[in-house]
C-alpha positions as CSV (number, residue, x, y, z in Angstrom):
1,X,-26.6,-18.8,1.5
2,X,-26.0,-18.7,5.4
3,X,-22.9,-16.9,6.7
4,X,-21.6,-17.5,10.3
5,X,-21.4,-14.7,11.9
6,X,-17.8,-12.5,11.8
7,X,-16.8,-14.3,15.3
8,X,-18.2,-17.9,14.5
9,X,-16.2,-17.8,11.1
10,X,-13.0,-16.9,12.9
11,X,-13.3,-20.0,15.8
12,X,-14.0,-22.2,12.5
13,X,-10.7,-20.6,11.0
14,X,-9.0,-21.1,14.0
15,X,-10.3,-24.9,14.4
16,X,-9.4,-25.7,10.7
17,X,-5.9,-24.8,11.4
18,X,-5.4,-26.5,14.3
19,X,-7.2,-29.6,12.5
20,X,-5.9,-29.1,9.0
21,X,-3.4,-30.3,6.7
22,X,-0.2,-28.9,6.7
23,X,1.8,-29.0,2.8
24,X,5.5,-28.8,3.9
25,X,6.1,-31.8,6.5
26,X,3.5,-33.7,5.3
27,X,4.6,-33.4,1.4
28,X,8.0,-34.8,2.7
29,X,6.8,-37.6,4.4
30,X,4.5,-38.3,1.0
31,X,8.3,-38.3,-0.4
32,X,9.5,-41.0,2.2
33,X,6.5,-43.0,1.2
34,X,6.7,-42.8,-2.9
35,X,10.7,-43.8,-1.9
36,X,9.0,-47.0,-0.3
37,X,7.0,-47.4,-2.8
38,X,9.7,-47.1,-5.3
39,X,11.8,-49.8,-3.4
40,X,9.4,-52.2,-4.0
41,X,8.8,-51.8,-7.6
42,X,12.3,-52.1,-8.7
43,X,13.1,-54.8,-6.4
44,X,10.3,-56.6,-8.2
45,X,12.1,-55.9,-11.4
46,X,15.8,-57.1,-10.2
47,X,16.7,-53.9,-9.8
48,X,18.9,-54.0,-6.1
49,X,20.7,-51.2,-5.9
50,X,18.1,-48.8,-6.7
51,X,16.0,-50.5,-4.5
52,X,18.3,-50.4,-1.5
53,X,19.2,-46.6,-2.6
54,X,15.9,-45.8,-2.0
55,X,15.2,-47.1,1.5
56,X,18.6,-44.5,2.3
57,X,16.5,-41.9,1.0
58,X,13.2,-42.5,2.5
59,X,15.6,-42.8,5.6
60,X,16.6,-38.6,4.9
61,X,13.0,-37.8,4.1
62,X,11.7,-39.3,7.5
63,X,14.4,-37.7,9.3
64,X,13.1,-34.1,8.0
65,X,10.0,-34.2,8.5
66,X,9.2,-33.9,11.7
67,X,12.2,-31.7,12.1
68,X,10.3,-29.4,9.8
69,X,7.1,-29.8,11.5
70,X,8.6,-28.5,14.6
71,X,11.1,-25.7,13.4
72,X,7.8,-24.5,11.2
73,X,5.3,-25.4,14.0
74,X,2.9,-27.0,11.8
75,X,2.8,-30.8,14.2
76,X,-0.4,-32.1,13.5
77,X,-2.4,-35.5,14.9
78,X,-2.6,-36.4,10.9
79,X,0.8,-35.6,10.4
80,X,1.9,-38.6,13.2
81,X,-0.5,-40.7,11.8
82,X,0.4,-40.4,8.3
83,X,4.7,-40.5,9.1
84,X,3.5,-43.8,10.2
85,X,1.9,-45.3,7.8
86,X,4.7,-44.4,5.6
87,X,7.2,-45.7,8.1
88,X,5.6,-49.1,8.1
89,X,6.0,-49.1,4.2
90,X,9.3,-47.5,3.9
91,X,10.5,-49.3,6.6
92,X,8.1,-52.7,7.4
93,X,7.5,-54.0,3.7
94,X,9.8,-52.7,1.3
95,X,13.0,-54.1,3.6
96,X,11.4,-57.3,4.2
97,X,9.8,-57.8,0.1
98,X,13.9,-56.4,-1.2
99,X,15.3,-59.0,1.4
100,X,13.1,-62.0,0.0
101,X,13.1,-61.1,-3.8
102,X,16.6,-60.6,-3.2
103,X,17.6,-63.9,-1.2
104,X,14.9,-65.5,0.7
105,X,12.3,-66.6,-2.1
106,X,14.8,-70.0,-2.8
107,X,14.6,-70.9,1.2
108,X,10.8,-71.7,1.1
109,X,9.0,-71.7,4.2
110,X,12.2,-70.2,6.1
111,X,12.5,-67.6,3.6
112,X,9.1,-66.4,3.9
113,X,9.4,-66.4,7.7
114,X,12.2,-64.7,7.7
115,X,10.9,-61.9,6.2
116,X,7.2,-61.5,7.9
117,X,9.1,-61.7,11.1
118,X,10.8,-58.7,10.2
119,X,7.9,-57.1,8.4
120,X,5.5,-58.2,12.2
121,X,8.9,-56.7,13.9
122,X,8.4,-53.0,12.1
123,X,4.4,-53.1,12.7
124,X,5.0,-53.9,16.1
125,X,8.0,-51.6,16.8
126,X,6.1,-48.5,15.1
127,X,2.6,-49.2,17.4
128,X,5.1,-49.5,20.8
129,X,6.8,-46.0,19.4
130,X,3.5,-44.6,18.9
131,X,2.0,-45.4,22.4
132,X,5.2,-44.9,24.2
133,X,5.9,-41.4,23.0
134,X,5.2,-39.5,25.7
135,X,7.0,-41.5,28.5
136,X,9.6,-42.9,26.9
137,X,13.7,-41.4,27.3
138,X,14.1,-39.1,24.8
139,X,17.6,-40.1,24.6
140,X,17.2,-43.9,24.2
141,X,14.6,-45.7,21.7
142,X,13.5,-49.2,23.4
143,X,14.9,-51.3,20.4
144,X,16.0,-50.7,16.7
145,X,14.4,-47.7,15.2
146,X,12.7,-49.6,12.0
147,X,14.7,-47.1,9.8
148,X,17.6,-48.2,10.9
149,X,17.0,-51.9,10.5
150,X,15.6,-51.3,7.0
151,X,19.4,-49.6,6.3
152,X,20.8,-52.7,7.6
153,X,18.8,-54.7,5.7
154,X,19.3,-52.3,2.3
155,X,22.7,-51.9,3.0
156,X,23.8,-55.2,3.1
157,X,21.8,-55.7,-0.2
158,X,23.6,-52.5,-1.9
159,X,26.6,-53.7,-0.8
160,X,26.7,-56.9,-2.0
161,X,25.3,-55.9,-5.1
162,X,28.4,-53.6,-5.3
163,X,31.1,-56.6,-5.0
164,X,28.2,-58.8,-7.5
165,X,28.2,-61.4,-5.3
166,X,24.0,-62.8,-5.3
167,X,21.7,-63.0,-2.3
168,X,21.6,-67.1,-3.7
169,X,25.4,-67.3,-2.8
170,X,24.7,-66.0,1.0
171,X,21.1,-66.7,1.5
172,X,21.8,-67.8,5.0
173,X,23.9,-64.7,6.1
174,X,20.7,-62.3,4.2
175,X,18.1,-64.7,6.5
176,X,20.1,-64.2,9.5
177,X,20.6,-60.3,9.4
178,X,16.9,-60.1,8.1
179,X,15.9,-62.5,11.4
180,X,18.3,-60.4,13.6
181,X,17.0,-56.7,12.2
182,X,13.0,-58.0,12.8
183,X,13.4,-59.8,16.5
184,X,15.8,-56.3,17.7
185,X,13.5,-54.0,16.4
186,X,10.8,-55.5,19.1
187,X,13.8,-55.8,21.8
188,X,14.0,-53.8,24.6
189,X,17.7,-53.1,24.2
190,X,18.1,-49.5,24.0
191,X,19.6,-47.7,20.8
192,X,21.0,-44.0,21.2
193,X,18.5,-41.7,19.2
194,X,20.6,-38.7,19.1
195,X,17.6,-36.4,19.4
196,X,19.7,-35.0,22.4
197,X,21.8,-32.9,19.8
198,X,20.9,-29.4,19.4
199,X,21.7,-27.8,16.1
200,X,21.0,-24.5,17.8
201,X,24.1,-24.9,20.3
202,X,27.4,-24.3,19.9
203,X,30.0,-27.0,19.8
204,X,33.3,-27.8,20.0
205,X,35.3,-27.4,16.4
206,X,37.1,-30.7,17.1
207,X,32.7,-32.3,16.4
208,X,32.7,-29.8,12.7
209,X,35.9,-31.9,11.8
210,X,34.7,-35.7,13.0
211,X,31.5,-34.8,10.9
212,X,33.4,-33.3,8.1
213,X,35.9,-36.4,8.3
214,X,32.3,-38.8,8.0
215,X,31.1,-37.5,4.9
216,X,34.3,-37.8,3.6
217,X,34.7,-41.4,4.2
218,X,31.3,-42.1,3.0
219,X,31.9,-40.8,-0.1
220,X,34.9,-42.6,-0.6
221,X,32.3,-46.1,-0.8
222,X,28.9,-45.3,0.5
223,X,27.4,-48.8,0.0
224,X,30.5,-50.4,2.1
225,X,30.7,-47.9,4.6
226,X,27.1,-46.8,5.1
227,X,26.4,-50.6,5.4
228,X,29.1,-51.1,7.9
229,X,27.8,-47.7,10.0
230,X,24.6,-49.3,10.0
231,X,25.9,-52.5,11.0
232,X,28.3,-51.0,14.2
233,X,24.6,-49.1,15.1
234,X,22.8,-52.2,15.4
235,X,25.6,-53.6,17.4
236,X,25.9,-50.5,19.7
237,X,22.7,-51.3,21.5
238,X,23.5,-54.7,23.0
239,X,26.9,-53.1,23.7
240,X,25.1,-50.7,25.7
241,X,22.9,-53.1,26.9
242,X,25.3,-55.4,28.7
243,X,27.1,-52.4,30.1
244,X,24.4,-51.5,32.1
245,X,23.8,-55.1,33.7
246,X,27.2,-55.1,34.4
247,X,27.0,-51.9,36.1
248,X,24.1,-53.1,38.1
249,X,25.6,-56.4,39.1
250,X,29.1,-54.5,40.3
């Protein structure tokens, strides 16, 4: 059997890793996507809350991997490729098939609109992302993040589910958040992305306490609250946006 020479075989090593697969980040974005996955099988059987528990954790999982791919230095071209691919199912078709199943299949044709414009919204927010990478802010994503809109979207249904009142009994209020989530996510009003924080800095004790003082009130109701956060987010954009005209008009 042929054998590179010693120096070929190490340029092929060297190649392989640059080119390879990487376990840890990419394991933890397979997490994100059985979550997804998961979402979509229990909201199939009627089962809400698990299904809207399961976006919130796909959320986590996204969140972590690419913060492990960079603290471990294992970023890879697959590694993008494949975060979104989950995205788009975590966040694209899970959201949109929970908020149907859940409300929107006794609208008809509305229904159904409702939730491909918000499953078109998360395909085309993810490719603008994608292409945009490089020259976007850092500080500012141009519209929703689609796992932020698949929160509000799961949160409202967890939180409903929570008080047992029915998608049926506010189909119209589920159609317009679903309707508002999709079209946002393809705006260009800009949403803080907090990727300015650095872990590594120090900070002021009073930001330990606000953050200690958060988990604390999540726990108290995390559907309720968690749905309301996500809300007050998704608000916080056209806030900002209209701040900014304002401050170019004056």
């Amino acid at each position: 059997m042929y054998q590179p020479p010693i120096r070929s075989r190490g340029l092929l090593k060297g190649r392989f890793r640059r080119h390879g697969i990487y376990w840890l980040p990419n394991l933890i974005t397979s997490g994100a996507l059985f979550a997804g996955f998961y979402a979509i099988v229990q909201a199939m059987n009627g089962r809400f809350e698990q299904s809207a528990m399961a976006i919130f954790v796909a959320m986590v999982l996204d969140g972590l991997d690419g913060r492990v791919a960079r603290f471990t230095r294992t970023q890879s071209a697959f590694g993008v490729e494949y975060d979104s691919l989950s995205d788009m199912v975590s966040f694209g078709a899970a959201p949109a098939l929970i908020a149907y199943v859940w409300a929107l299949q006794g609208m008809g044709r509305l229904g159904w609109v409702a939730a491909f414009v918000y499953c078109l919204g998360a395909a085309l927010r993810l490719a603008r992302f994608n292409t945009q990478v490089e020259v976007a802010d850092k500080r500012f994503f141009q519209g929703m993040p689609s796992p932020a809109a698949a929160c509000l979207v799961a949160g409202l249904v967890w939180a409903m589910n929570e008080y047992q009142i029915q998608g049926k009994d506010i189909r119209w209020f589920a159609w317009s958040v679903t309707l508002f989530a999709g079209l946002t996510m393809v705006s260009n009003v800009p949403f803080y992305s907090f990727k300015d924080i650095n872990f590594r800095r120090s900070v002021p004790f009073c930001a330990i306490l606000l953050v200690a003082l958060a988990m604390i009130l999540i726990s108290t109701h995390p559907p309720t609250v968690l749905f309301l956060l996500f809300v007050a987010y998704s608000l916080s954009g056209y806030v900002v946006w209209v701040w900014n005209r304002r401050k170019k008009r004056l």
